[in-house]
N, CA, C and O atoms as a MOPAC input file, in Angstrom:
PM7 MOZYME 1SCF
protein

 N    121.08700 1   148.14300 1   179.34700 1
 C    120.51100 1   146.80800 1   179.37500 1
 C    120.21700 1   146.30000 1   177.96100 1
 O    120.24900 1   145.09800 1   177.69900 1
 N    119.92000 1   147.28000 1   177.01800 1
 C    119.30300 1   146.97300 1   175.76900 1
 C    120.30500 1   146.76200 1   175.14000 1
 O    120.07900 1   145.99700 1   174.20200 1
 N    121.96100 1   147.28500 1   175.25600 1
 C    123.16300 1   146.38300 1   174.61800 1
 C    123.07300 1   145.07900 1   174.74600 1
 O    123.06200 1   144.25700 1   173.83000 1
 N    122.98500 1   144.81100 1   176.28400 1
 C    123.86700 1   143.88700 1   176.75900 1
 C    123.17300 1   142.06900 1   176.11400 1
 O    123.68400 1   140.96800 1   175.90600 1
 N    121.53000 1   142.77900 1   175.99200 1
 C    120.50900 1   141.58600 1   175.32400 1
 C    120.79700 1   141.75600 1   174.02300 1
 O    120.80900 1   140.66500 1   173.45300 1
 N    121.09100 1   142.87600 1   173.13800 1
 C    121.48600 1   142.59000 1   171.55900 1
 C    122.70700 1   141.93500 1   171.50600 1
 O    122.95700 1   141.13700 1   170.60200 1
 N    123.60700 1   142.23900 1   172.52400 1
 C    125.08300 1   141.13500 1   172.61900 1
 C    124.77400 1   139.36000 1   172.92100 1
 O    125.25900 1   138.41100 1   172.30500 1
 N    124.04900 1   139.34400 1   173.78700 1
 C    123.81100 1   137.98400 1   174.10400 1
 C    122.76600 1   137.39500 1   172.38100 1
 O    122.89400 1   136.60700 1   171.44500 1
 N    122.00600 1   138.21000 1   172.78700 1
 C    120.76300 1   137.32100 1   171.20500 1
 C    121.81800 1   137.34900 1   170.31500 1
 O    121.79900 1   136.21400 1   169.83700 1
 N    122.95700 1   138.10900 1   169.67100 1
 C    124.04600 1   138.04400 1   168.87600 1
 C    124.51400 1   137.06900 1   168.56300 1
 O    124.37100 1   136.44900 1   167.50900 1
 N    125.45300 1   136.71000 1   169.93900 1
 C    126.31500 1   135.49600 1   170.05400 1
 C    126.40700 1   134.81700 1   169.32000 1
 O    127.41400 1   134.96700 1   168.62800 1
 N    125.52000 1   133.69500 1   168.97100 1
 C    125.57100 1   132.43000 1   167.98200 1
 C    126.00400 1   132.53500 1   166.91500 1
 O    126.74200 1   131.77300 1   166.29100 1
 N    125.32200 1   134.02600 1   166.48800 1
 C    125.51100 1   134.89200 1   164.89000 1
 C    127.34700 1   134.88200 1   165.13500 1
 O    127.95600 1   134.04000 1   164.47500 1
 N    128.42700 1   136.09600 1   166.35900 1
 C    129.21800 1   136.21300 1   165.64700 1
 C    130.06400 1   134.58500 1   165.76100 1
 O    130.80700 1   134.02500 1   164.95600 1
 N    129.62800 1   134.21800 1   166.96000 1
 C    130.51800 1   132.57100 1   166.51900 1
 C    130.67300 1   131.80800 1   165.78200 1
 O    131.53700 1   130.93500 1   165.84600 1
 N    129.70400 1   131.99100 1   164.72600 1
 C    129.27000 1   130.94800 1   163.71000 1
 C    130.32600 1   131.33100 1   162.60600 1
 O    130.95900 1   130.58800 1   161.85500 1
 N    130.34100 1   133.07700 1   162.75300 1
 C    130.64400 1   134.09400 1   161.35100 1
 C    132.51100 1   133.54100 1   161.83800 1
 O    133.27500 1   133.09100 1   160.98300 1
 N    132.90700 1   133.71000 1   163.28300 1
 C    134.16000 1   133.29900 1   163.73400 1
 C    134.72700 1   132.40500 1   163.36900 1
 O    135.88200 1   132.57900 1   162.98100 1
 N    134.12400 1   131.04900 1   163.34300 1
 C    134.05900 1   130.05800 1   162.80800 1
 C    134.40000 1   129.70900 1   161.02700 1
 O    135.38600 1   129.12000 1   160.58300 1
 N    133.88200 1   129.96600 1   160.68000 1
 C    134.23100 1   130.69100 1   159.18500 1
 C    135.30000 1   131.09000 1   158.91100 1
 O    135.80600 1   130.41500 1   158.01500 1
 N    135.98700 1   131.98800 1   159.30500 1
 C    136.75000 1   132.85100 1   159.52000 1
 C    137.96600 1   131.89300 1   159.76800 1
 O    138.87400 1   131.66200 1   158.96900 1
 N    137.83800 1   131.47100 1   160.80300 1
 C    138.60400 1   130.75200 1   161.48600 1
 C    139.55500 1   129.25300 1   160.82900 1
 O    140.55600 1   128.64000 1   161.19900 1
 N    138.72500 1   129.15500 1   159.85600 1
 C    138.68200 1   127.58600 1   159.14400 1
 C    139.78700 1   127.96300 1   157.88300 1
 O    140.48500 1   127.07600 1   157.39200 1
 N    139.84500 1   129.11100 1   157.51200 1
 C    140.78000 1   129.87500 1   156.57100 1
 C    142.14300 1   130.10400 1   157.46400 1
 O    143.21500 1   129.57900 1   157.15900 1
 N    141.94800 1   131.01200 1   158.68200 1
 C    142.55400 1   131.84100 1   159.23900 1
 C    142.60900 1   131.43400 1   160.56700 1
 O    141.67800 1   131.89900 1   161.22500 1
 N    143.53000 1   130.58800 1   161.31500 1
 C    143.47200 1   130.41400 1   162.82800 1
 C    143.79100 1   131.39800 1   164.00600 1
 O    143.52100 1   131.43200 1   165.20700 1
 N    144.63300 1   132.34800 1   162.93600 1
 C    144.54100 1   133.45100 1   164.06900 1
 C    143.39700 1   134.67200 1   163.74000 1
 O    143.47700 1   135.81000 1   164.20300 1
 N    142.49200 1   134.26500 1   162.98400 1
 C    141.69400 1   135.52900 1   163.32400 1
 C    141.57300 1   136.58400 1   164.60700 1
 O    141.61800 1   136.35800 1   165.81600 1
 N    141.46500 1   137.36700 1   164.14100 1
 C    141.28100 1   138.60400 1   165.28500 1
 C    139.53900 1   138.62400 1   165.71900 1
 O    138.76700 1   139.33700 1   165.07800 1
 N    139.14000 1   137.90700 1   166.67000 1
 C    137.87600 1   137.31000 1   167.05500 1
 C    137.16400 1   138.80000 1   167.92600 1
 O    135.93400 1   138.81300 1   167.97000 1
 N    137.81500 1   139.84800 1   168.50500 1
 C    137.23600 1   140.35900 1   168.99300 1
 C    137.50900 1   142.02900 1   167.99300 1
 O    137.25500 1   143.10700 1   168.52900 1
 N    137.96500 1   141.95200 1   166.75200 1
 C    137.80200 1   143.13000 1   165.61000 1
 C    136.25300 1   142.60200 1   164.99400 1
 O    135.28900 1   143.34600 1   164.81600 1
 N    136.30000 1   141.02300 1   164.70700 1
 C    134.82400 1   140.46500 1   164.34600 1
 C    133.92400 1   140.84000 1   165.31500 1
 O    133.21500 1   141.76600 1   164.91900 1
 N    133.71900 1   140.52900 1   166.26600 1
 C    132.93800 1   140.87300 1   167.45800 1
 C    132.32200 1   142.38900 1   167.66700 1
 O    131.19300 1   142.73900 1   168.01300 1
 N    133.28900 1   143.02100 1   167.38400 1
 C    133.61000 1   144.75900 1   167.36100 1
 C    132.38700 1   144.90100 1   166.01200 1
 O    131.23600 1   145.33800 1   165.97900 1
 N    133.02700 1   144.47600 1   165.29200 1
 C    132.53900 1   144.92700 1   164.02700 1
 C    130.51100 1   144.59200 1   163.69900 1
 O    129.71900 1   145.17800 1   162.96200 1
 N    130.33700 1   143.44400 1   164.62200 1
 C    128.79000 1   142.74600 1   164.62700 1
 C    128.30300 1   143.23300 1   165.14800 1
 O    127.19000 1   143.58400 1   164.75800 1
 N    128.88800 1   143.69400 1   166.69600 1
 C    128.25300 1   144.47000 1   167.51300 1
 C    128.06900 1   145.95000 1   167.50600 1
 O    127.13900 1   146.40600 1   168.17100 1
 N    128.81500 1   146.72700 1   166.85800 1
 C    128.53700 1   147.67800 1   166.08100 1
 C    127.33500 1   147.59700 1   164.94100 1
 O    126.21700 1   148.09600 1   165.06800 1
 N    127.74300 1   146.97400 1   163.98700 1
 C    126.50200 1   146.32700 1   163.18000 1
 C    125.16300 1   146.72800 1   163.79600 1
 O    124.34800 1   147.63100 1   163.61100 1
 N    125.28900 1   145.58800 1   164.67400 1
 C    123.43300 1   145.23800 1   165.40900 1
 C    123.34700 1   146.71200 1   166.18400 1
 O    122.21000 1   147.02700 1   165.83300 1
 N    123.71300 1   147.58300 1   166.83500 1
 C    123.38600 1   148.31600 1   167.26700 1
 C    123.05600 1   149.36900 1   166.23000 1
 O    122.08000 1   150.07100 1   166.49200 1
 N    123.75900 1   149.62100 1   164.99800 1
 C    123.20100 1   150.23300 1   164.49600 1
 C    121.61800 1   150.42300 1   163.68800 1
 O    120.81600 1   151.33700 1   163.50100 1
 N    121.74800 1   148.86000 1   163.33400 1
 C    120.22000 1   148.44100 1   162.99400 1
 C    119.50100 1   147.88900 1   163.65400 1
 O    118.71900 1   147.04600 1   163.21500 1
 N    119.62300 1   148.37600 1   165.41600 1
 C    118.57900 1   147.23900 1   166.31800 1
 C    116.99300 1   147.88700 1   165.91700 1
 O    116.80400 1   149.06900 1   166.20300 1
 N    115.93100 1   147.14800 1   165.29500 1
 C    114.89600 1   147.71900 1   165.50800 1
 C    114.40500 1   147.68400 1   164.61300 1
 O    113.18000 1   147.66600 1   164.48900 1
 N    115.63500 1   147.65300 1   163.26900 1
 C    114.90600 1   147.54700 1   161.60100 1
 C    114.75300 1   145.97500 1   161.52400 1
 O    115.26600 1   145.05500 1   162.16100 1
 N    113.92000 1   146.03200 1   160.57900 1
 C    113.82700 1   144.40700 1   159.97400 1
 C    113.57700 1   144.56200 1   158.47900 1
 O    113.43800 1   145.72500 1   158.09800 1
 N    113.49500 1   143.59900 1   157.56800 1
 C    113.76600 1   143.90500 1   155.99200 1
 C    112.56800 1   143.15100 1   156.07500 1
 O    112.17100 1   142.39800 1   156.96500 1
 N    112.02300 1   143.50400 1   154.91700 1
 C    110.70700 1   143.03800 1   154.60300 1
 C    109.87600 1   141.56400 1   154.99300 1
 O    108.67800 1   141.35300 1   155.18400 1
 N    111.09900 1   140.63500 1   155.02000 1
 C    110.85200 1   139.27000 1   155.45300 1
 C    110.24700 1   139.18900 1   157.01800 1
 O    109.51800 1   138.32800 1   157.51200 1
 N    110.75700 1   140.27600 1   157.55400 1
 C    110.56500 1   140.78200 1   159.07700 1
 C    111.81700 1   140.21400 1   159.75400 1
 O    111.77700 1   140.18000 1   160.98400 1
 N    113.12400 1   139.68200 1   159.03500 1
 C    113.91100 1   139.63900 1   159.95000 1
 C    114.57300 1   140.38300 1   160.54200 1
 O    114.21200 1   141.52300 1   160.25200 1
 N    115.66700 1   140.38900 1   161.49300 1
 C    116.57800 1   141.46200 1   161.56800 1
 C    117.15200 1   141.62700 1   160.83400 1
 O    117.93300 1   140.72400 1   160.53300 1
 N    117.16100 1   143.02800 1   159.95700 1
 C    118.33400 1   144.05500 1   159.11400 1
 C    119.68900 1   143.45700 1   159.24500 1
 O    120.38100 1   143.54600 1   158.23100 1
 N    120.22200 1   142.85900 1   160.28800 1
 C    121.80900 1   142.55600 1   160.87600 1
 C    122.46900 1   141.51000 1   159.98600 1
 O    123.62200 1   141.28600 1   159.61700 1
 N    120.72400 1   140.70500 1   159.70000 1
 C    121.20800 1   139.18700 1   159.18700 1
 C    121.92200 1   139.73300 1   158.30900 1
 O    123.13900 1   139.59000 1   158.43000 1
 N    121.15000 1   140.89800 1   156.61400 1
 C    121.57300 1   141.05300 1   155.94000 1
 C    123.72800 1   141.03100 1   155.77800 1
 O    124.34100 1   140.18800 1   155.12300 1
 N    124.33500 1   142.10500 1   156.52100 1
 C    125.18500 1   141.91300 1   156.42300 1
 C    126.18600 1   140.45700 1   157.22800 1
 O    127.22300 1   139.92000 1   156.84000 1
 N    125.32100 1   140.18600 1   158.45200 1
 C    126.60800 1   139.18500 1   158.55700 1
 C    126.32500 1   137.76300 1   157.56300 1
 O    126.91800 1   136.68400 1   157.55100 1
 N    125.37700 1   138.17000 1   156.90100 1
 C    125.32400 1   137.15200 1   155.80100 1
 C    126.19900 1   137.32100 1   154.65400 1
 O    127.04300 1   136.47000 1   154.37200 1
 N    126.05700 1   138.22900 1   154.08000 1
 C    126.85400 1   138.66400 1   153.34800 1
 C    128.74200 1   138.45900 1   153.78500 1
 O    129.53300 1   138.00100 1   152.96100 1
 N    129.11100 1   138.84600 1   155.02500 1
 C    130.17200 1   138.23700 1   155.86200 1
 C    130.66400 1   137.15000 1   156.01400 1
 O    131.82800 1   136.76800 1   156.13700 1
 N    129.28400 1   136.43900 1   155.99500 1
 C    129.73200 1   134.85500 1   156.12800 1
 C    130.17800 1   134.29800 1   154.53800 1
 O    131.11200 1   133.53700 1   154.28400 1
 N    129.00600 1   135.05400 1   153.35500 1
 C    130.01500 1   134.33000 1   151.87400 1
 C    131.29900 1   134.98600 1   151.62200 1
 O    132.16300 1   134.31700 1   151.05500 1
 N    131.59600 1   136.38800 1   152.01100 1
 C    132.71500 1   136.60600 1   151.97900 1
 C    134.01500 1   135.88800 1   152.29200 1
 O    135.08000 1   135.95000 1   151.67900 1
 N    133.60500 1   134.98500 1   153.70600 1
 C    134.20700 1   134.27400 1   154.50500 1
 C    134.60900 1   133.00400 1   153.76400 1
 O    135.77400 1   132.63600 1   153.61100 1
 N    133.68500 1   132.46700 1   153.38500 1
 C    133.51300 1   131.40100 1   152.51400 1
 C    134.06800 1   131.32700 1   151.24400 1
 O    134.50100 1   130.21600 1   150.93500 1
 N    134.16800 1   132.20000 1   150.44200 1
 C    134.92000 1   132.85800 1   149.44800 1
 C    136.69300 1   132.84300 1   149.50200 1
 O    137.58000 1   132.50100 1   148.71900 1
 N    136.65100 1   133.26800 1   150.52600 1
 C    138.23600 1   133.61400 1   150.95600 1
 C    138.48100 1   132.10800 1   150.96400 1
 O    138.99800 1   131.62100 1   149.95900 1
 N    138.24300 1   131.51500 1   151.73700 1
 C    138.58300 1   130.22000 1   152.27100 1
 C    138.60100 1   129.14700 1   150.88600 1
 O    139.32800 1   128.15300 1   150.87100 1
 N    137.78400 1   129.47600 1   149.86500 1
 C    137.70600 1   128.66000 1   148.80300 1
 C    138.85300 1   129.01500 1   147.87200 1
 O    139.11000 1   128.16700 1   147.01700 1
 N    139.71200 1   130.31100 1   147.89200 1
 C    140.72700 1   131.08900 1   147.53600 1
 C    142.38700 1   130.31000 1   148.18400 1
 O    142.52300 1   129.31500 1   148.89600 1
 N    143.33400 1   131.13300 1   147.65700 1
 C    144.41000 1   131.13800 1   148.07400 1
 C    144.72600 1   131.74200 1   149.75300 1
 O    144.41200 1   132.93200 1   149.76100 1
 N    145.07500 1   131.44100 1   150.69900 1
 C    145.25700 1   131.53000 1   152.10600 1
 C    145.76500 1   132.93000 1   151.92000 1
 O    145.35200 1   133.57700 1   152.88200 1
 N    146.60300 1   133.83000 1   150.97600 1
 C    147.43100 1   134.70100 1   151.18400 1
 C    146.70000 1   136.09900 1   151.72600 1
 O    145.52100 1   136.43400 1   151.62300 1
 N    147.81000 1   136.78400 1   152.33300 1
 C    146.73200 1   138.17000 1   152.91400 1
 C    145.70200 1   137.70900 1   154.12700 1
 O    144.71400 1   138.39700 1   154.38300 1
 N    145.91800 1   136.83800 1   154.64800 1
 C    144.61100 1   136.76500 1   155.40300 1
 C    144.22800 1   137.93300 1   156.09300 1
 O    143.08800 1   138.37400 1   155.94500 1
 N    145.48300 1   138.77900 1   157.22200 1
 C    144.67100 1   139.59500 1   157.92600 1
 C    144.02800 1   140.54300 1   157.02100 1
 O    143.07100 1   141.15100 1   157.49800 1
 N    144.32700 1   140.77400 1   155.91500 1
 C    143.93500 1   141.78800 1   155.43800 1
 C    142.61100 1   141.28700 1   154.85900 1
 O    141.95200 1   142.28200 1   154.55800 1
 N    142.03600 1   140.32000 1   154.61500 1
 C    141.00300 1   139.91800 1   154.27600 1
 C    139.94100 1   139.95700 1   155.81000 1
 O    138.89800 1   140.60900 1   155.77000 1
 N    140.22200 1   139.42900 1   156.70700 1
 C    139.48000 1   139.38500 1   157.98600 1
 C    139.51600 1   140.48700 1   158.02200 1
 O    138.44000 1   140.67100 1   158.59200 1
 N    140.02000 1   141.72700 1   157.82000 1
 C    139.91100 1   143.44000 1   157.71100 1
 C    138.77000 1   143.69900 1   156.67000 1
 O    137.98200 1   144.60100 1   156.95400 1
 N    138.64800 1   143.24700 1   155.89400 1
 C    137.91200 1   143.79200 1   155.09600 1
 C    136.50500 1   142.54400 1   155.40700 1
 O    135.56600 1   142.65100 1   154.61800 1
 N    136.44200 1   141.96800 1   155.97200 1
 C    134.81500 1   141.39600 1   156.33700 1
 C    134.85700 1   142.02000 1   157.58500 1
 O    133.80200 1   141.60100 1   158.06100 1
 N    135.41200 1   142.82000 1   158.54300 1
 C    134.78300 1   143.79500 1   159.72000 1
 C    134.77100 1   145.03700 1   159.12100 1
 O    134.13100 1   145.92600 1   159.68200 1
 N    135.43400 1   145.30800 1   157.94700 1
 C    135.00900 1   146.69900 1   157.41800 1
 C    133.28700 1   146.60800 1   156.84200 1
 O    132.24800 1   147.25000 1   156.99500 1
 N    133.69300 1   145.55000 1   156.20400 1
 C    132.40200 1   145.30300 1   155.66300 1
 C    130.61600 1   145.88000 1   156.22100 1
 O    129.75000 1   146.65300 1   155.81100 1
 N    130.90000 1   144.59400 1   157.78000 1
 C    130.04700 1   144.73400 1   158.51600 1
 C    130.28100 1   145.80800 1   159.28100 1
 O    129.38800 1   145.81500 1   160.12800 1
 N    131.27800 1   147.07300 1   159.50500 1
 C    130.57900 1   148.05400 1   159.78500 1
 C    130.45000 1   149.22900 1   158.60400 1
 O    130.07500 1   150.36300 1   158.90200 1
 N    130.79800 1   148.85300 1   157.23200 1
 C    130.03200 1   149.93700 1   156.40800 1
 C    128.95900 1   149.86500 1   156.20300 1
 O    128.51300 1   150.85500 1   155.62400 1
 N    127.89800 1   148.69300 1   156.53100 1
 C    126.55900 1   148.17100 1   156.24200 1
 C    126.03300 1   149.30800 1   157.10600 1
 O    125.02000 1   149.83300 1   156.64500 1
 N    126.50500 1   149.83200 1   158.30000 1
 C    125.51500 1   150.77200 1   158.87600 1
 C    125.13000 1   151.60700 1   158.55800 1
 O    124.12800 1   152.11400 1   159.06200 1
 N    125.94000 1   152.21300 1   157.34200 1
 C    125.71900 1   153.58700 1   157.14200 1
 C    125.00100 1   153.57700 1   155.65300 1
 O    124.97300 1   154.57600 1   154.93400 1
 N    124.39500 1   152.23100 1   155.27600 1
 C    124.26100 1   152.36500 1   154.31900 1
 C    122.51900 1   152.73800 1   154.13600 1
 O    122.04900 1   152.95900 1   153.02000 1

């Protein structure tokens, strides 16, 4: 049960990050992003960073300038760039 509410409270987060993504890249791979957030949040359900938010923001924030970055860049490589913002957000767990 306690997935299925960190998936739903999620949502907005990875659509937004999709979105992003998306504006570079129309075929993003929406459910490697998905994979990758939801992994994320489960790994840090429970922490919060000093501000008291959720720990999660940290990286899909970080995800989202990545995102933003790319997109301000040359189009080339995309999948391999949308690879490396779900690597991203799941090396944040272990960090």
């Amino acid at each position: 049960m306690a997935v299925l509410e960190t998936h739903e409270q999620h949502q907005e987060l990875i659509d937004e990050l999709i979105a992003d993504v998306s504006a570079y890249n129309p075929d993003v791979d929406r459910d490697l992003i998905t994979r990758a957030f939801r992994f994320a949040a489960e790994a840090h359900e429970g922490q919060q960073r000093r501000s008291g938010e959720d720990f999660v923001l940290h990286p899909w924030g970080a995800a989202k300038r990545k995102a933003r970055e790319i997109r301000s860049r040359s189009t080339s490589g995309l999948y391999a760039e949308t690879s490396a913002i779900s690597s991203s957000m799941s090396s944040w767990c272990f960090s």
